[in-house]
N, C-alpha and C positions, 0 to 999 in steps of 0.2 A: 337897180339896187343890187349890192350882194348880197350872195347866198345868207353868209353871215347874220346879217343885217337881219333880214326876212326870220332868218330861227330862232333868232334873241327876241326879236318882236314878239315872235307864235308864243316862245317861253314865260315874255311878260304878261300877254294878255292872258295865258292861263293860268298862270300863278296866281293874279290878279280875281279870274273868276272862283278858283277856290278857295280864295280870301273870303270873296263875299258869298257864296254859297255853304263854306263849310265854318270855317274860325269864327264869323263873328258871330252869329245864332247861337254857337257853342258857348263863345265868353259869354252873351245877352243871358241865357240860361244858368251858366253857373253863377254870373253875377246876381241873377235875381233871388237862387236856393240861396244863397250866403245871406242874403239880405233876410228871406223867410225866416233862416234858423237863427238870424241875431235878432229876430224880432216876434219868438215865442217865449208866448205868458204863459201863465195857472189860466187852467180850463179848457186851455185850446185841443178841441179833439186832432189827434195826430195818428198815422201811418208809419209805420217804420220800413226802411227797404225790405227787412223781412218779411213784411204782412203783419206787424202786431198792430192790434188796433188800442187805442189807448188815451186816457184823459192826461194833461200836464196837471200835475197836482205842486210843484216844486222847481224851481228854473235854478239850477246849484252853480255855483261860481264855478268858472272854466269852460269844460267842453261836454259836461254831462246835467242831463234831464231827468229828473222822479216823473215815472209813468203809470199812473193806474189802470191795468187792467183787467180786475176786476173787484168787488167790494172788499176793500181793507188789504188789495195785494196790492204793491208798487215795488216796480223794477227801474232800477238806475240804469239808462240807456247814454250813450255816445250824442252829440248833436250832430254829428254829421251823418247816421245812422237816420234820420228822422227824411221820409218818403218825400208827405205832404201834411198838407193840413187840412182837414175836412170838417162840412158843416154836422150840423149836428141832425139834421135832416139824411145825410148819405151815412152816419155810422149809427142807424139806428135798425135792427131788424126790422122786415115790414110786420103790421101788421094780419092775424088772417080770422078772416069774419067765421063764428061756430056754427057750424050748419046746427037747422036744428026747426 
């Protein structure tokens, strides 16, 4: 075999490996956030990349979301700003028993 031959091979298979180890998990993940944030309601407790923690109270036509976070405050957030989406169980303080 020529040299040629043999370094175009090595170049295939590892372009080939970075395909499957790096791009597609990548797209699988972005695909799946795009899907998340087309498919937030009213209610759903959500994260923002910043750390805000927050109820949907409002899903506004386009790219922005009404977020309350706290009694009778709501902020107009970006959708693509939106972390995750969490139960209502993980954004609750815990509770702490009174000594006594």
């Amino acid at each position: 075999m020529p040299t040629e031959l043999i370094i175009v091979l090595y170049v295939l298979v590892f372009a080939g490996l970075i395909f499957l180890i790096a791009i597609r998990p990548q797209r699988r993940r972005r695909r799946a956030m795009q899907e998340l944030k087309a498919t937030i309601q009213e209610g759903a407790d959500i994260v923002t990349t910043g750390g805000i923690y927050g109820t949907v109270t409002e899903v506004e036509d386009g790219e922005t979301v009404l977020l309350e976070v706290a009694e009778d405050l709501d902020i107009r957030i970006a959708k693509s700003s939106i972390a995750r989406v969490v139960s209502r169980e993980d954004s609750a303080a815990p509770e702490h028993a009174e000594a006594g």
